[in-house]
C-alpha positions, 0 to 999 in steps of 0.5 A, a space after each residue: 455451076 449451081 450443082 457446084 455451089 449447091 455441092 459447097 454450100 452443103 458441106 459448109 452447112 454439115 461442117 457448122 452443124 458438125 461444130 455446133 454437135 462438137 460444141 455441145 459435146 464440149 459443153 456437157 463433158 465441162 458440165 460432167 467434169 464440174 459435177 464430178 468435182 463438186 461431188 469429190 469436194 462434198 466428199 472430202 468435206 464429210 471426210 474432214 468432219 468425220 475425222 473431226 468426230 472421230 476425236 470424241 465417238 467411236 464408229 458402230 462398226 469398230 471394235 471398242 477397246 477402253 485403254 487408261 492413260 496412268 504416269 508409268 503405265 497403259 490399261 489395255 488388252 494385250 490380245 485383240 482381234 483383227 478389223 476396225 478397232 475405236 481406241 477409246 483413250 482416257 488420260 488419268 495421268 496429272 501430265 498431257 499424254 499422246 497415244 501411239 499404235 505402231 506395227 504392221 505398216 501403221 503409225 497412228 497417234 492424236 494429232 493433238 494429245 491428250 489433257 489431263 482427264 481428257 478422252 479422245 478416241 483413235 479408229 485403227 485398222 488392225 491386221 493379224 501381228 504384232 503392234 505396239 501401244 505407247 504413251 508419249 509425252 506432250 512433245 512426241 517423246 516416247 513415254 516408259 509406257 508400253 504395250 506389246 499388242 497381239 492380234 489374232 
């Protein structure tokens, strides 16, 4: 009968040692799991802060391209190189202007247009093709305003 009690009292001492080891493998996966999301968080942060900046400097890494916003017309290249490329526009129009790129699968213009001597700068990554800028006006409209962009 002692070897038969000896026998279960060891294994309800394996089995609480075996919960607390589950216990603290639990404890460690949830300390994992809570850095992971304060990293991905600080991440999204520094992500919504660059594309606050992106509205007033272009990246060292991307290709600076000046483009003039006038009342019937875009100043620009027609013929541009492929990668990153920092649209730097400049309003000169008496009207709030929006800037547009379309083609190759990208849409992007301002979220908030361009006032009347204001200067904004859009990052597009370009691949070869054909793209076209637009002027738009304050109400999204497209303007008469285009270029045909090709890159190469």
């Amino acid at each position: 009968m002692k070897t038969f009690l000896s026998i279960v009292f060891a294994g309800l001492i394996s089995t609480a040692a075996a919960q607390v080891d589950t216990a603290e493998n639990v404890v460690h996966s949830t300390v994992r799991g809570t850095k992971q999301a304060a990293k991905t968080v600080a991440h999204g942060a520094k992500k919504a802060l660059d594309t606050v900046e992106d509205a007033v400097t272009p990246d060292s890494d991307a290709r600076r391209v000046d483009v003039t916003l006038t009342d019937d017309r875009i100043d620009m290249p027609t013929q541009l190189k492929p990668g990153k490329t920092a649209f730097v526009v400049k309003n000169t129009d008496k009207t709030t202007e929006n800037f547009e790129v379309e083609g190759r699968s990208v849409d992007r213009k301002f979220v908030a247009a361009l006032k009347p001597g204001e200067t904004k700068v859009l990052h597009v990554i370009l691949k070869r093709g054909t793209y076209t800028a637009s002027s738009l006006g304050k109400d999204g409209n497209k303007g008469t305003a285009k270029v045909d962009l090709r890159v190469r």
